[in-house]
C-alpha positions, 0 to 999 in steps of 0.5 A, a space after each residue: 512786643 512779640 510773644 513766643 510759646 515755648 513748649 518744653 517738658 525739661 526744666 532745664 531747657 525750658 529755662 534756658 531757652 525762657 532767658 535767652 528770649 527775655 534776654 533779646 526782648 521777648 515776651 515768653 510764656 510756657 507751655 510743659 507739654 503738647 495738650 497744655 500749648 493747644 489749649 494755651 493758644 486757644 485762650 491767647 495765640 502767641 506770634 511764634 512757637 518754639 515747640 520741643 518733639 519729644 514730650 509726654 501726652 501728645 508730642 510736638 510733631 501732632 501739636 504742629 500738624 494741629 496748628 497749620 491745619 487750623 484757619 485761626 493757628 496756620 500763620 503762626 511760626 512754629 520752630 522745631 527745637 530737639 535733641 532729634 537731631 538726624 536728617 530725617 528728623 529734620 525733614 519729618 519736622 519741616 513736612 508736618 509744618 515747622 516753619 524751622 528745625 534747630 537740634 539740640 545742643 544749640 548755639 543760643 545765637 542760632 535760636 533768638 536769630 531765627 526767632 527774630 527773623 521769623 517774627 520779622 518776616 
């Protein structure tokens, strides 16, 4: 069974996305902002990460900079998850490494689709 970090510092959010992936066959654990996910991916690397941008300590934009620069983390899916939702968002999330962007609100088909296809691929 896959494993995907979700890395959210909304209660409600978190929630949400936590169930959805349970709900398709996921193993989820969490993380609520971008210092927790770093040292919980030293300790066990998921197969994906679904990395929300605007957090307190250290936002998702470094957290995924730091993991596609590291040897051990450069493999790992990282999918963009934000209510930053223009195009230079998007962009300024796919040049830091995301491997997807999805702008909040979501459709939840839209979210386990393209978790699913890049734990696939």
């Amino acid at each position: 069974m896959s494993t995907v970090l979700v890395v959210e510092d909304s209660v409600t959010q978190r929630e949400m996305i936590t169930n959805l992936l349970k709900g398709s066959g996921i193993a989820v654990t969490i993380a609520t902002d971008g210092v927790e996910a770093l040292e919980h991916i030293e300790k066990q690397c998921p197969d994906l990460v679904v990395l929300d941008i605007v957090m307190p300590r250290m936002n998702g934009y470094e957290v995924c900079r730091r993991l596609k620069a590291d040897p051990k983390t450069q493999k790992v899916p990282v999918v963009m998850c934000s209510s930053k939702g223009e195009e230079f968002d998007r962009y300024w999330g796919m040049k830091q490494g995301a491997d997807a962007y999805i702008a909040k609100p979501f459709q939840p088909t839209e979210l386990v689709g393209t978790v699913k296809q890049l734990l696939r691929s």
